[in-house]
C-alpha positions as CSV (number, residue, x, y, z in Angstrom):
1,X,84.9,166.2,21.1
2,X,88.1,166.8,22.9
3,X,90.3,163.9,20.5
4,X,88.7,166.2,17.9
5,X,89.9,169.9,19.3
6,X,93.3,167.7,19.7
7,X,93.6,167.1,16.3
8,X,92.5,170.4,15.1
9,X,95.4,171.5,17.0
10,X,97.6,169.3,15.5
11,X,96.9,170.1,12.1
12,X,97.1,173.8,13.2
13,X,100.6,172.9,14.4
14,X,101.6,171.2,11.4
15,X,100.3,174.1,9.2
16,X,102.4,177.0,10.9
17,X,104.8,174.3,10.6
18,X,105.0,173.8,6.7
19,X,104.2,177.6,6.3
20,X,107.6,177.9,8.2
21,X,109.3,175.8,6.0
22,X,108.1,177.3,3.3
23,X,109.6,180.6,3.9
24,X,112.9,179.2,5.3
25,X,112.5,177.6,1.6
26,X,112.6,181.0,-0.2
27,X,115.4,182.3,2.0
28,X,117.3,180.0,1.2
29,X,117.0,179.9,-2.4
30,X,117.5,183.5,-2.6
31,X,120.7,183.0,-0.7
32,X,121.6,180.4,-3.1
33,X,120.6,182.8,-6.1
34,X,122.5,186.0,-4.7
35,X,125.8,183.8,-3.6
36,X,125.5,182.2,-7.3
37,X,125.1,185.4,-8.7
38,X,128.3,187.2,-6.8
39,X,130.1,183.8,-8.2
40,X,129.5,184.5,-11.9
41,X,130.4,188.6,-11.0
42,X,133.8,187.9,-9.0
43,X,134.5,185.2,-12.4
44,X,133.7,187.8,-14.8
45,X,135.9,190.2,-12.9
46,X,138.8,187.9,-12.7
47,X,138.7,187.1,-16.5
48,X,138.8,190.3,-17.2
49,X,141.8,190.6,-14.9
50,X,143.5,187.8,-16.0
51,X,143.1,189.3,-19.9
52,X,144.3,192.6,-19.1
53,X,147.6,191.2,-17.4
54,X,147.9,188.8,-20.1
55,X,148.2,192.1,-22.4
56,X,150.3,193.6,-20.1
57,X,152.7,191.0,-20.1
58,X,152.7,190.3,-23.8
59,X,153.7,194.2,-24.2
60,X,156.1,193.8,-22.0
61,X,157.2,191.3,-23.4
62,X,157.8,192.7,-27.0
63,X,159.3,195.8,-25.5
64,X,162.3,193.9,-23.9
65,X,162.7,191.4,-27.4
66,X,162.9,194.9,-29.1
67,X,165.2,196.2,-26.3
68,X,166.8,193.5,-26.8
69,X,167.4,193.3,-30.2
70,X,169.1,196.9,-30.4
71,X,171.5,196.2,-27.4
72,X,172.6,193.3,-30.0
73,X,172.8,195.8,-32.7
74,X,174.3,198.5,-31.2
75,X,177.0,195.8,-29.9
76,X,177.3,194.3,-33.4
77,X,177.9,198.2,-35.1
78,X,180.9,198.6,-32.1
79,X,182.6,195.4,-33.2
């Protein structure tokens, strides 16, 4: 009777034990999901950075080849 009790006990134990690793389970994968999920956002955010400067630069880079090109002009015209 009492070995019995003692392993009633133990299963108890063991139990609480896997419905505690259970939820630690689920924490952990919704950690996992919200951390991926802030990934793909900050990704998204710096593409659309990295396009945007890209455009930027580009611009500015026609404005001096324009620039540019009438400082050669206006240089050729004085000659």
């Amino acid at each position: 009777m009492v070995e019995d009790r003692k392993l009633s006990r133990k299963i108890e134990e063991l139990e609480e034990k896997i419905h505690h690793l259970r939820v630690s389970r689920r924490v952990l994968m919704n950690l996992l999901e919200k951390v991926e999920r802030e990934r793909k956002q900050d990704l998204e955010r710096l593409e659309k950075e990295n396009r945007k400067l890209q455009q930027a630069n580009s611009k500015y880079a026609k404005d001096l080849i324009s620039k540019n090109r009438k400082l050669i002009e206006l240089e050729q015209g004085t000659n």
